[in-house]
N, C-alpha and C positions, 0 to 999 in steps of 0.2 A: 470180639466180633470181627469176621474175615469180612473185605469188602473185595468183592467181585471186578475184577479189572477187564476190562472188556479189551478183548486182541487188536493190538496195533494195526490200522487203515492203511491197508497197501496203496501206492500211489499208481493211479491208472494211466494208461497212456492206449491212445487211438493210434493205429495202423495197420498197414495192410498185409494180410495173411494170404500167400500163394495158395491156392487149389488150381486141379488141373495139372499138365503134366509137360515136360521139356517144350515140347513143342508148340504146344496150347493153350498156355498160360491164362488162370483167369485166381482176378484178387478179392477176396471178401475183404472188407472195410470192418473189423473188430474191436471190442476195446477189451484192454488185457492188463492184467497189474504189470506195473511198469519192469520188476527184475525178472520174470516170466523172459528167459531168451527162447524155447524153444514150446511154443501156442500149436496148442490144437485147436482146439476151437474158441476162445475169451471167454471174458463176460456176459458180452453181447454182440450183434451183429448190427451193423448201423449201414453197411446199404455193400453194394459189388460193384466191380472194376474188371472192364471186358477192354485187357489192350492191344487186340486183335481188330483191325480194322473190320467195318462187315464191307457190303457190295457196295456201299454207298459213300464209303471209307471215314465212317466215323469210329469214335472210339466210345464205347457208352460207358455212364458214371451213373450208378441210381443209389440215392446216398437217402437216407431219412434226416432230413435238417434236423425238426424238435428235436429230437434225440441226442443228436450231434450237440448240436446247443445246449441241451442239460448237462452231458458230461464237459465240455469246454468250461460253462460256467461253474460247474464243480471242480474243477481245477485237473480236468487231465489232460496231460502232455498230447501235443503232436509229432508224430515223429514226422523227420525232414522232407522221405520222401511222400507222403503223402501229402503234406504240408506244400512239397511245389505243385504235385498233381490238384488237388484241391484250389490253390492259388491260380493256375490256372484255367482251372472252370467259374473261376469268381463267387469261390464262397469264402473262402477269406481270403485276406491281402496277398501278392506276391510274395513268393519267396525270396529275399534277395540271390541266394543261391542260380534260382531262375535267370534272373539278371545276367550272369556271368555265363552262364552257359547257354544261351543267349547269344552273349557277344562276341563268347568265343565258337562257335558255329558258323557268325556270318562273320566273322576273320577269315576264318579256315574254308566258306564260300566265294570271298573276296580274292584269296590267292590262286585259289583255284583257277577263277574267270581270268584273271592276269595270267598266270601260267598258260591258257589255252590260246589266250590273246596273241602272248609270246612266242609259240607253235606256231600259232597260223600267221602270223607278219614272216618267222623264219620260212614257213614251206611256201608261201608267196613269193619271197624274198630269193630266192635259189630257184 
């Protein structure tokens, strides 16, 4: 008697698929089996990612949570970047990633301000 083996469960993983073009970038939110490197379209589509400021200079995220949340609690992956973007709109926790880059921004803020500080004491200074 043959028994029937049913095909190995790809492991899925949620992230963001580029649409749109050099200039105009815009990210569909996808979920796609995880060795999939080069997605056309996934499994599914679970919401868009507009990272073009509009006039009012926001950045809009429309994401389908239920959704989200069935595959999450189904066990698939976040990838990173989407994982800080999402962290930052507080649907799920921080990326530590976020954190560092973060802090290396307002380093590279802080030298800046000292550096101009430094300019204008010298052209006062003479």
């Amino acid at each position: 008697m043959w028994v029937k083996v049913p095909p190995p469960i790809k492991p899925l993983s949620i992230r963001l698929l580029q649409q749109g073009c050099g200039n105009r970038p815009f990210f569909h939110i996808v979920v796609a089996p995880t060795d999939d490197r080069c997605v056309s379209h996934g499994v599914e589509q679970l919401g868009v990612f507009d990272p073009m400021a509009n006039e009012r200079g926001e950045r809009l995220l429309a994401l389908n949570v239920d959704r989200f949340k069935y595959y999450m609690a189904g066990g698939a992956w976040l990838r990173s970047s989407l994982a800080m973007l999402l962290g930052t709109a507080g649907v799920v926790p921080i990326h530590p990633h976020a954190y560092t880059l973060a802090w290396k921004a307002r380093q590279r803020q802080l030298e800046k301000e000292k550096n101009e500080e430094k300019q204008a004491a010298a052209a006062s200074a003479s």
